[in-house]
DSSP file (Angstrom, degrees, kcal/mol; ACC not computed):
  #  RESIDUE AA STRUCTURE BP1 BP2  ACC     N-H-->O    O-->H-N    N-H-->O    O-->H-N    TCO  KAPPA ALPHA  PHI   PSI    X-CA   Y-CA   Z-CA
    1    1 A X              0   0    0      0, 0.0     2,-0.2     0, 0.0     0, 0.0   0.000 360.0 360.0 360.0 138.7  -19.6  -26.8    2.4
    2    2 A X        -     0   0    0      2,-0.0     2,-0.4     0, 0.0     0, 0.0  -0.505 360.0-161.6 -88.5 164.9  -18.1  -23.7    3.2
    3    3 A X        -     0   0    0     -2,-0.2     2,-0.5     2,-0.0     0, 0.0  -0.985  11.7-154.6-143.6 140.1  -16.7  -21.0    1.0
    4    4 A X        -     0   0    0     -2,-0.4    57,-0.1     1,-0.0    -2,-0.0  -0.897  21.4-116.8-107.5 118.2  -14.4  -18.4    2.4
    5    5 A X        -     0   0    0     -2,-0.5     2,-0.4   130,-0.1    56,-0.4  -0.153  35.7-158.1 -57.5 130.7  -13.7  -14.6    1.0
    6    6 A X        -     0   0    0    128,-0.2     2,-0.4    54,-0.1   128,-0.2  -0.897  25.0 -97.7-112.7 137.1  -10.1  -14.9    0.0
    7    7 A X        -     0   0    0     -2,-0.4     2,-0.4   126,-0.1   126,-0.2  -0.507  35.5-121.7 -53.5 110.2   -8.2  -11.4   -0.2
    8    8 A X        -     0   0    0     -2,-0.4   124,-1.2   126,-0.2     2,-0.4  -0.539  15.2-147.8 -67.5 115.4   -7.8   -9.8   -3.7
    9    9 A X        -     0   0    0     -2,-0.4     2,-0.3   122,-0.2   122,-0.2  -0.697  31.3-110.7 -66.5 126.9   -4.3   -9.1   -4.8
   10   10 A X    >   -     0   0    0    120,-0.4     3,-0.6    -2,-0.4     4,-0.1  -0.580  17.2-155.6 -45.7 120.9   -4.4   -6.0   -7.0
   11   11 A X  T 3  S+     0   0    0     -2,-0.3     3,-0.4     1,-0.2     4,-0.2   0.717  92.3  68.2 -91.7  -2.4   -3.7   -7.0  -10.3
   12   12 A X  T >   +     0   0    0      1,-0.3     3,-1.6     2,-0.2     4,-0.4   0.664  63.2 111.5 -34.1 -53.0   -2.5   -3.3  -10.7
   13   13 A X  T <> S+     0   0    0     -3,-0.6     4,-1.9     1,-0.4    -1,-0.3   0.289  77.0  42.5 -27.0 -62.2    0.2   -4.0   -8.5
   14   14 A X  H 3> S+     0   0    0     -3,-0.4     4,-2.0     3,-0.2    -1,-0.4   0.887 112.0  50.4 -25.7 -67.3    2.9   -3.7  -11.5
   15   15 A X  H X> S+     0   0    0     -3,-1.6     4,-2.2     2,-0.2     3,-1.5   0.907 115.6  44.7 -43.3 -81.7    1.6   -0.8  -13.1
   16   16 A X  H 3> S+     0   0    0     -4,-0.4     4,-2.9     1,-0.3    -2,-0.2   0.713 117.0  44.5  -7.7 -67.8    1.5    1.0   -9.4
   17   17 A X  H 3X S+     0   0    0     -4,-1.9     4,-1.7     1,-0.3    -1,-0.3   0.831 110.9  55.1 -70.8 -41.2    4.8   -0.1   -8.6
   18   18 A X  H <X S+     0   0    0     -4,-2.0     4,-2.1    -3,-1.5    -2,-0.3   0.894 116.4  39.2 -45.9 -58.6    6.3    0.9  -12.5
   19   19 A X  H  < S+     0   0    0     -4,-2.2    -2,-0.2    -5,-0.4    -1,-0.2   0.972 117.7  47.9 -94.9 -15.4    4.9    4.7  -12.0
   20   20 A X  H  < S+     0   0    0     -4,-2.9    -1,-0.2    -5,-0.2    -2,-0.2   0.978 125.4  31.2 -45.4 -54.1    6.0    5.0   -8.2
   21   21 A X  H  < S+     0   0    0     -4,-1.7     2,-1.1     1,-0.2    -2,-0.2   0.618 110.6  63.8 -99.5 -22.8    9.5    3.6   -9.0
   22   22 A X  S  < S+     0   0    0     -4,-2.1    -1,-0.2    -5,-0.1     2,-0.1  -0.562  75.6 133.7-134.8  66.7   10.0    5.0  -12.7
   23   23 A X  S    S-     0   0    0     -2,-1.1    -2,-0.1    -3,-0.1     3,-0.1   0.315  74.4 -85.7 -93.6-148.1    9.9    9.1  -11.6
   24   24 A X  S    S+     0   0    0      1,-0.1     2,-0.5    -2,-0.1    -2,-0.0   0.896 104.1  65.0-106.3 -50.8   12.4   11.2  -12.9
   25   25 A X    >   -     0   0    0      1,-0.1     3,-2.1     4,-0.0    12,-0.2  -0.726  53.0-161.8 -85.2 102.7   16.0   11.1  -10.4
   26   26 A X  T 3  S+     0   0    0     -2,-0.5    11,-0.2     1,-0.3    13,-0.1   0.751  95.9  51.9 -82.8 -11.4   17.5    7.6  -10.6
   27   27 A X  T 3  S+     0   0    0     11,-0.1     2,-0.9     9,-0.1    -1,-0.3   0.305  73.5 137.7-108.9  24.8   19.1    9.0   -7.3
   28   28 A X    <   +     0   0    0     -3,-2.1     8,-2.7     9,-0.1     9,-0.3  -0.350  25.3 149.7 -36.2  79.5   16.3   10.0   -5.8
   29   29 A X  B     -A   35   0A   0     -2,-0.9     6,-0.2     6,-0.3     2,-0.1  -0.509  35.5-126.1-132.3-159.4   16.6    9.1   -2.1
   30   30 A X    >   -     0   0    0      4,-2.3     3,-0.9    -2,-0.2    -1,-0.2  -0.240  45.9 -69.0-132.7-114.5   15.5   10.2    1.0
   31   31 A X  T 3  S+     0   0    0      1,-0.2    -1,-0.0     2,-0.1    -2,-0.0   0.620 122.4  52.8-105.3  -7.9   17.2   11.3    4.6
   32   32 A X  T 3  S-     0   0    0      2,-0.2    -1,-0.2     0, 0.0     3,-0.1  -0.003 118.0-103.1-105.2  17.9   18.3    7.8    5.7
   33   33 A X  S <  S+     0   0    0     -3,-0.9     2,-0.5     1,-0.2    91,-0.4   0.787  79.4 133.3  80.4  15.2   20.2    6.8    2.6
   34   34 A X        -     0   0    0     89,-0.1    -4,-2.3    91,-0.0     2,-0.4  -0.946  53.9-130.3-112.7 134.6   17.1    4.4    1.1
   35   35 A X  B     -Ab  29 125A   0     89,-1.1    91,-1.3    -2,-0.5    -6,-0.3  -0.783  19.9-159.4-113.9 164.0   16.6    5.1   -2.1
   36   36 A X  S    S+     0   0    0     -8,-2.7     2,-0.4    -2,-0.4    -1,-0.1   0.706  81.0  13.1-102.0 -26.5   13.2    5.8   -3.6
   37   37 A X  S    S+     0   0    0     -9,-0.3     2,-0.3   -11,-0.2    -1,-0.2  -0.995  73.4 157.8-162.5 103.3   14.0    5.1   -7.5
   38   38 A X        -     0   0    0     -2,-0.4    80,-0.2   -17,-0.2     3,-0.1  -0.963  48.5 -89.4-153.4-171.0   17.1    3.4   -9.1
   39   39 A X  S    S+     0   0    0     -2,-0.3     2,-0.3     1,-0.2    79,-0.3   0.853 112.8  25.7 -81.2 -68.9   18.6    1.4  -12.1
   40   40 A X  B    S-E  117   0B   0     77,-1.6    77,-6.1    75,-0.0     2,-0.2  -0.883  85.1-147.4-124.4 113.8   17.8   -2.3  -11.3
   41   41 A X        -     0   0    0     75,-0.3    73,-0.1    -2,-0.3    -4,-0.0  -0.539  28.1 -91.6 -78.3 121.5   14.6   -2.6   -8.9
   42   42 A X        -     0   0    0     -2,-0.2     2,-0.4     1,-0.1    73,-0.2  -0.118  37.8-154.2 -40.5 153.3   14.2   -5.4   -6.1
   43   43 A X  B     -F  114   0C   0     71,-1.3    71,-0.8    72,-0.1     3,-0.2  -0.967  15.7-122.2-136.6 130.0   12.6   -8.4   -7.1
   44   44 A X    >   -     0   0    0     -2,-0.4     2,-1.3    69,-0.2     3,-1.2  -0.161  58.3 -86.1 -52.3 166.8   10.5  -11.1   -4.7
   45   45 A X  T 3  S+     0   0    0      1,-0.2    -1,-0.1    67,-0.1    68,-0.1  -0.461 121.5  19.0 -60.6  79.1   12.3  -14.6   -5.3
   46   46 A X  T >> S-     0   0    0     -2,-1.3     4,-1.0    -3,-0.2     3,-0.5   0.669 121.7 -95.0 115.6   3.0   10.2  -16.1   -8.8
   47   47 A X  H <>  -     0   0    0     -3,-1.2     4,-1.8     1,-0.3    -2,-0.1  -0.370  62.1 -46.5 100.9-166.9    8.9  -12.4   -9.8
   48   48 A X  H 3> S+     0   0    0      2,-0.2     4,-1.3     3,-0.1     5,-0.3   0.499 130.6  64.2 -95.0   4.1    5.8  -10.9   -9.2
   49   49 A X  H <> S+     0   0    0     -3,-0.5     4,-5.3     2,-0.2     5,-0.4   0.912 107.6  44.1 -85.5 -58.0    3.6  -14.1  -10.1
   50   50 A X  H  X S+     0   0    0     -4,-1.0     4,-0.6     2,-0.2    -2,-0.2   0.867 113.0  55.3 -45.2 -48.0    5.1  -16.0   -7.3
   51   51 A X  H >X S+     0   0    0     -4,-1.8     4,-2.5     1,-0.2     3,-2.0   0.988 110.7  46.3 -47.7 -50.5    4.6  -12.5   -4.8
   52   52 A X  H 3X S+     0   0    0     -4,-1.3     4,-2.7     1,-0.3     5,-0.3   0.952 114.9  43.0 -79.9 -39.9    1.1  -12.5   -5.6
   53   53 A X  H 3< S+     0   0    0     -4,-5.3    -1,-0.3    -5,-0.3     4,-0.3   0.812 107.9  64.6 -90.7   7.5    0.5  -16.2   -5.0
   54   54 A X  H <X S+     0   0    0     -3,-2.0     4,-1.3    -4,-0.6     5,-0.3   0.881 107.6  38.5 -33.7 -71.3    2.5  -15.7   -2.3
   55   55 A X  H  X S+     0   0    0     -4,-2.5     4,-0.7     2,-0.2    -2,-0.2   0.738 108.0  57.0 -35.8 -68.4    0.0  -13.7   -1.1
   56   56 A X  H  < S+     0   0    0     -4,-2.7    -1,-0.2    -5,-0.2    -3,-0.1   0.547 106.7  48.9 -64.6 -16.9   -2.8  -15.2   -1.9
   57   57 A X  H  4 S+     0   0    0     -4,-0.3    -2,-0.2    -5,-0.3    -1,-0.2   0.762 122.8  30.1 -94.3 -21.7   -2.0  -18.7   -0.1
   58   58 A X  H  < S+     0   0    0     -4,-1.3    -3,-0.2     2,-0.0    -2,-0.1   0.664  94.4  99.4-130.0 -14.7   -1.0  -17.3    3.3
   59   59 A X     <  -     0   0    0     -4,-0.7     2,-0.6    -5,-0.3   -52,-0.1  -0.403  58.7-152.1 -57.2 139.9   -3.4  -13.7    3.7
   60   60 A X        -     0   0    0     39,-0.1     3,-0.1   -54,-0.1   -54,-0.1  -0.922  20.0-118.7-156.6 123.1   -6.4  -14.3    5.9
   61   61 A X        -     0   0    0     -2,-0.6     5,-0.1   -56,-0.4   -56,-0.0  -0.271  43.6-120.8 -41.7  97.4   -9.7  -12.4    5.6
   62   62 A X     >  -     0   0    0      1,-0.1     4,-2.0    -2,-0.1    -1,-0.1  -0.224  13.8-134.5 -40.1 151.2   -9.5  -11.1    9.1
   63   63 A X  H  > S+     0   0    0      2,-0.3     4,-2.0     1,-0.2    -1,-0.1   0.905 104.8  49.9-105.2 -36.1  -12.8  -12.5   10.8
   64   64 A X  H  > S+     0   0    0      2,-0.2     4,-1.3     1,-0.2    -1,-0.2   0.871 113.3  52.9 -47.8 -40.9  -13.9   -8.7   12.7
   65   65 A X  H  4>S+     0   0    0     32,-0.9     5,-1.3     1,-0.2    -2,-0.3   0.829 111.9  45.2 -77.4 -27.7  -13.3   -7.4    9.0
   66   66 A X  H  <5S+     0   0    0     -4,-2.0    -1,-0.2    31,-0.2    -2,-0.2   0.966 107.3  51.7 -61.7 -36.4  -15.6  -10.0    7.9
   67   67 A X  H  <5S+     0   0    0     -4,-2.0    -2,-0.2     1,-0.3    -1,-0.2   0.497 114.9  45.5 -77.8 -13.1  -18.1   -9.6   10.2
   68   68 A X  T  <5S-     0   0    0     -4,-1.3    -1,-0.3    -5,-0.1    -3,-0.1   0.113 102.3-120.8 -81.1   4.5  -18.2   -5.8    9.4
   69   69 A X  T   5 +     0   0    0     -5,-0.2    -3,-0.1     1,-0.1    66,-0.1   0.829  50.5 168.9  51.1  30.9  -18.1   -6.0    5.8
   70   70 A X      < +     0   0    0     -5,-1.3     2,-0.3    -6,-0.2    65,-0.1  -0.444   5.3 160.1 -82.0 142.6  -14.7   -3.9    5.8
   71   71 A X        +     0   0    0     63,-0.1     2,-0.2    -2,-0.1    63,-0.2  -0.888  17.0 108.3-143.8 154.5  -13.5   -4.2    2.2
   72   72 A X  E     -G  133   0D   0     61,-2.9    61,-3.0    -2,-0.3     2,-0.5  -0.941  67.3 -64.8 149.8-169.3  -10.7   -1.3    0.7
   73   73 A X  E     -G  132   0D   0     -2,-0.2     2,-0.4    59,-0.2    59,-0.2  -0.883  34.4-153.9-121.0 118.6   -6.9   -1.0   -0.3
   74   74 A X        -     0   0    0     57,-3.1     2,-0.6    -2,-0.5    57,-0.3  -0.764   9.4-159.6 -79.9 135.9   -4.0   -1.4    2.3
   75   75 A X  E     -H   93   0E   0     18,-1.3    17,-0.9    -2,-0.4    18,-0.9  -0.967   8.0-167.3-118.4 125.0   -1.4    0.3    1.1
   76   76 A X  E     -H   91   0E   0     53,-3.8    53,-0.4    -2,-0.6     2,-0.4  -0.601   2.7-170.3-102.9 168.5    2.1   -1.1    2.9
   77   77 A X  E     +H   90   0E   0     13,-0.9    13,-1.4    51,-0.2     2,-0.2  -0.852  26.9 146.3-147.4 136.0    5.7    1.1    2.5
   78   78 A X  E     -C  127   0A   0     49,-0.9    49,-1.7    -2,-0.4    10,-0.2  -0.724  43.3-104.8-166.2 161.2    8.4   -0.8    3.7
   79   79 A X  E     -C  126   0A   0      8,-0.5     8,-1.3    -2,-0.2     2,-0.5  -0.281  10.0-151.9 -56.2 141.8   12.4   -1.2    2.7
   80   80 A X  E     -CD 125  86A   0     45,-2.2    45,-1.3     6,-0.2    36,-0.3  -0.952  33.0-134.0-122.6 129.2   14.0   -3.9    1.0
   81   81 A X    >   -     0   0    0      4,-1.7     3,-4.9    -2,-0.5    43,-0.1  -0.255  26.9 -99.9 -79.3 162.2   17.8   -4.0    2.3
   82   82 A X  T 3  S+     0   0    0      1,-0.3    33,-0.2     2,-0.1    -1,-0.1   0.712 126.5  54.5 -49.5 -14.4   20.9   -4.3    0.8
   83   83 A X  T 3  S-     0   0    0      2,-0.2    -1,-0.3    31,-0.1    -2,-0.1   0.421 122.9-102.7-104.2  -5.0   20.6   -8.0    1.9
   84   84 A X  S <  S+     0   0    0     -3,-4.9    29,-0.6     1,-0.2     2,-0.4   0.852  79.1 150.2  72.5  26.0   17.4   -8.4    0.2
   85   85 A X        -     0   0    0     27,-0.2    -4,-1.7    -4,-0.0     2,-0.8  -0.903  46.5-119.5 -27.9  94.0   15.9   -8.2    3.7
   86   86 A X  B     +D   80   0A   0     -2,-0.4    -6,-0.2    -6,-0.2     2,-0.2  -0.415  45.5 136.5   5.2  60.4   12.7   -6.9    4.9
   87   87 A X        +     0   0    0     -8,-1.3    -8,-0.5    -2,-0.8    -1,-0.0  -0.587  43.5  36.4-133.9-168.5   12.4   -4.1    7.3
   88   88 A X        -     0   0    0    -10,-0.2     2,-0.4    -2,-0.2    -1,-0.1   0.538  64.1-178.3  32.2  18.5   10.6   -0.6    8.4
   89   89 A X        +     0   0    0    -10,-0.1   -11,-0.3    -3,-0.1     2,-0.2  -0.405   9.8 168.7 -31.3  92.2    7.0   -2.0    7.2
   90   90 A X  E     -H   77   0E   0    -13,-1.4   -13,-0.9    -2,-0.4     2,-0.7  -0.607  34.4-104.6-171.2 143.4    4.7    0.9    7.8
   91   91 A X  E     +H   76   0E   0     -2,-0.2   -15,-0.2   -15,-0.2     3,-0.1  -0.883  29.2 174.5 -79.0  87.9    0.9    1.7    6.8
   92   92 A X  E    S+     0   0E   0    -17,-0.9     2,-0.4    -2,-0.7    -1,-0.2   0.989  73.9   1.2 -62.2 -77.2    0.4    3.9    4.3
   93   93 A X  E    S-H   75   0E   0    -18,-0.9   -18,-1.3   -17,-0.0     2,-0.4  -0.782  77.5-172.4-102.5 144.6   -3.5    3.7    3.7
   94   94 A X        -     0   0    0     -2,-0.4   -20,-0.1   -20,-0.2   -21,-0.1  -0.983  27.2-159.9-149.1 170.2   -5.6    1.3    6.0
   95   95 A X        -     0   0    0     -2,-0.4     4,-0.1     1,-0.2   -24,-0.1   0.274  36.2-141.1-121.9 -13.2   -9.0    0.0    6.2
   96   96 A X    >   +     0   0    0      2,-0.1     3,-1.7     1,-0.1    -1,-0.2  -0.448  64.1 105.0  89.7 176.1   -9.3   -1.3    9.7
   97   97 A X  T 3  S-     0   0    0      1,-0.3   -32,-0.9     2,-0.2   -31,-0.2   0.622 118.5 -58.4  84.4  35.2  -10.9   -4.2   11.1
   98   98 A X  T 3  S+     0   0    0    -34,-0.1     4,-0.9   -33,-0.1    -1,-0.3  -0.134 112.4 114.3 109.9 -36.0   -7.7   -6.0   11.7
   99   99 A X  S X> S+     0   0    0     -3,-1.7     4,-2.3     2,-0.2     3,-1.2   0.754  72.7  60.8 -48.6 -28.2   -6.8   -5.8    7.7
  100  100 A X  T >4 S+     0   0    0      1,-0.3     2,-3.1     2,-0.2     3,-2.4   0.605 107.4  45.8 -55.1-111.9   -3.6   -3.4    8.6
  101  101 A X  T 3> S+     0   0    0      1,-0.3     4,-0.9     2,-0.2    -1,-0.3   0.035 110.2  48.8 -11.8 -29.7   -2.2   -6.0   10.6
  102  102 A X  H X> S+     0   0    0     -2,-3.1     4,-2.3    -3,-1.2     3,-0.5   0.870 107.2  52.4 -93.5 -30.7   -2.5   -8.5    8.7
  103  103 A X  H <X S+     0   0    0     -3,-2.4     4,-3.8    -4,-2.3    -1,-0.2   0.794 104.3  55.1 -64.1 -32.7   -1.3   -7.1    6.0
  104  104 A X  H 3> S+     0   0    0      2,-0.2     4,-2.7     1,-0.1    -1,-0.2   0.780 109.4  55.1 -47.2 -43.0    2.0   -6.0    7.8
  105  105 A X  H <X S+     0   0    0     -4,-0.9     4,-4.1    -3,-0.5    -2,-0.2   0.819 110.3  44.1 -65.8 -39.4    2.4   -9.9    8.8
  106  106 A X  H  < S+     0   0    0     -4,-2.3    -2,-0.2     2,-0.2    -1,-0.2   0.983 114.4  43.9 -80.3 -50.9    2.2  -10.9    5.5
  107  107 A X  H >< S+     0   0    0     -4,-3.8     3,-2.8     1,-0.2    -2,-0.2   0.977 114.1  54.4 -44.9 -58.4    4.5   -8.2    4.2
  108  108 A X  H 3< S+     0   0    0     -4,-2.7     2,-0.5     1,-0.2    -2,-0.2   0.984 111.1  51.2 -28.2 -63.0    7.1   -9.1    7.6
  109  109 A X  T 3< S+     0   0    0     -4,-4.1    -1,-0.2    -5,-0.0    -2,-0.1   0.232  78.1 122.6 -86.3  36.5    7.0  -12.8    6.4
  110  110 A X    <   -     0   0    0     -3,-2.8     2,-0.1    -2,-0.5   -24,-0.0  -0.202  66.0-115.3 -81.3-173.8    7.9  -12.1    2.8
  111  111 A X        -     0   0    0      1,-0.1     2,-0.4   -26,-0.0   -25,-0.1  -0.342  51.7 -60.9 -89.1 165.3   11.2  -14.2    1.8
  112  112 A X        -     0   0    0     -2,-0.1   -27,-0.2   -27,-0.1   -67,-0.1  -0.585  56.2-124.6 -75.9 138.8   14.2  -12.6    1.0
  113  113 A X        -     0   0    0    -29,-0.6     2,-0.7    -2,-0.4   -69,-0.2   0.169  15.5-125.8 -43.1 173.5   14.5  -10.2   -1.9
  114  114 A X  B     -F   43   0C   0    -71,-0.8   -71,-1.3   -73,-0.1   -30,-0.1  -0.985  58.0-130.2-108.1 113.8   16.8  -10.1   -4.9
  115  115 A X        -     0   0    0     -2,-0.7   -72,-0.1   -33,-0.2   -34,-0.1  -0.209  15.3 -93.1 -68.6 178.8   17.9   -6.1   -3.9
  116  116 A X        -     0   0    0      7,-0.5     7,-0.4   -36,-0.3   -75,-0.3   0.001  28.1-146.7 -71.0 174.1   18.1   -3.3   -5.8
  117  117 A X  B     +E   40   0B   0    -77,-6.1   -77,-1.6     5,-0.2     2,-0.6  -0.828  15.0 176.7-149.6 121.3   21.1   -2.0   -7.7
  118  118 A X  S    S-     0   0    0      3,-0.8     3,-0.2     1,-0.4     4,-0.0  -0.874  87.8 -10.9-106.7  75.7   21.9    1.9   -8.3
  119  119 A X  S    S-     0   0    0     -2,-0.6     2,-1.9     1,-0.2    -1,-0.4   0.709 128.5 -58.4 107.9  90.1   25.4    2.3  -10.2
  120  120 A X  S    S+     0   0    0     -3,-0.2    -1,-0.2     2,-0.0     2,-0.2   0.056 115.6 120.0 -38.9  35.2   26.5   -1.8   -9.6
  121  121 A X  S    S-     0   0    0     -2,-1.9    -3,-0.8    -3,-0.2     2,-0.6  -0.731  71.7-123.6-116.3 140.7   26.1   -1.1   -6.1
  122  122 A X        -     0   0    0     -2,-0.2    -5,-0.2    -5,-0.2     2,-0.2  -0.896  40.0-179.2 -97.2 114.9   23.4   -3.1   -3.8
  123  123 A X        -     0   0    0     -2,-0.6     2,-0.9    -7,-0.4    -7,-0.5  -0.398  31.3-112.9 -99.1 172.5   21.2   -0.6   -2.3
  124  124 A X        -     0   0    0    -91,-0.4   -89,-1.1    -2,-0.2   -43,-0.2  -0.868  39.6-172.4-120.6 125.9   18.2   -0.6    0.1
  125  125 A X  E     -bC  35  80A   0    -45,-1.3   -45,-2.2    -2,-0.9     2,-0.4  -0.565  22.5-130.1-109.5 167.3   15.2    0.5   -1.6
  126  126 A X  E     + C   0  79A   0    -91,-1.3     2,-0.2   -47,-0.2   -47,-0.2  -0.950  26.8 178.4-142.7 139.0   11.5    1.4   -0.4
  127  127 A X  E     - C   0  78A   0    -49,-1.7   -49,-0.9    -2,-0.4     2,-0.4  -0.727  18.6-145.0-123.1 157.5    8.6   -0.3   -2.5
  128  128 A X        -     0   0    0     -2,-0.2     2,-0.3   -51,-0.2   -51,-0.2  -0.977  11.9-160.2-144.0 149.6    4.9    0.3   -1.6
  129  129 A X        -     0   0    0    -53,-0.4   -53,-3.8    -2,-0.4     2,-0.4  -0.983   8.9-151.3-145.3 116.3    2.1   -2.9   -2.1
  130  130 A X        -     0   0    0     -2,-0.3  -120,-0.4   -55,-0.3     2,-0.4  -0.922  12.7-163.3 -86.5 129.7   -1.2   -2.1   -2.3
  131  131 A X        -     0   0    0     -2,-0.4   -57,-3.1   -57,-0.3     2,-0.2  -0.977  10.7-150.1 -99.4 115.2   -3.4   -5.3   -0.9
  132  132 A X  E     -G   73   0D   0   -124,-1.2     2,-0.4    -2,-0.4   -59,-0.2  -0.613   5.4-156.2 -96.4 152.1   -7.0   -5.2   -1.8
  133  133 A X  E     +G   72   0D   0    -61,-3.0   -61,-2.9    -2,-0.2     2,-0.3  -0.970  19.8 163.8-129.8 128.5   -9.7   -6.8    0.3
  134  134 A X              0   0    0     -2,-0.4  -126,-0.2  -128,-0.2  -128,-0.2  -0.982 360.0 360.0-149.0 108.0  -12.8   -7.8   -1.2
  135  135 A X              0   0    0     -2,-0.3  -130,-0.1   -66,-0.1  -128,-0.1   0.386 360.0 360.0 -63.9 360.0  -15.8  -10.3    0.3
């Protein structure tokens, strides 16, 4: 029988996202109108329990990153849109051996959000998810 290294969700992942998003300027935004930091924060469909087994069912241990022993933290940036949409999905930190990518895919194929809300207004807000990888 085989057993396969499955990718570690940071269980952090709240905390992180709580001191990124909960700075000082609730209109904090930056030169394209996305704002960094507001009064009601996107949320995946079913919370963060759901992201993260989200996550966990459909991420795959790139097989170059196995065969290298690459383990580390992706760090992803990307927008969630007024439409609770997906976009601008970008690498902050990466590790290599395929994990960016995959991690990009995974982020790309999220569902739609519940958006953010600044003022009762739907805004498009920018979240960063660290995804650990661990053999």
């Amino acid at each position: 029988m085989k057993t396969y290294a499955k990718p570690i969700i940071l269980t952090t992942l709240t905390l992180l996202m709580s001191f990124y998003i909960g700075a000082v300027d609730v209109n904090a935004q930056t030169s394209e109108g996305v704002l960094m930091e507001m009064e009601v924060m996107p949320e995946y469909p079913g919370g963060m329990e759901a992201m993260f087994k989200y996550i966990g069912d459909n991420l795959k241990y790139p097989a170059s990153a196995k065969e290298k022993g690459i383990e580390g933290t992706v760090v992803v940036k990307f927008i969630v849109n007024k439409d609770g949409s997906i976009s601008d999905t970008e690498i902050l930190r990466g590790i290599g051996g395929g994990c960016d990518e995959e991690s990009l895919r995974i982020v790309n194929s999220f569902p739609s959000w519940k958006p953010g809300e600044n003022e009762g207004e739907k805004v498009r807000a920018q979240m960063r998810l660290p995804i650990r990888y661990k053999l």
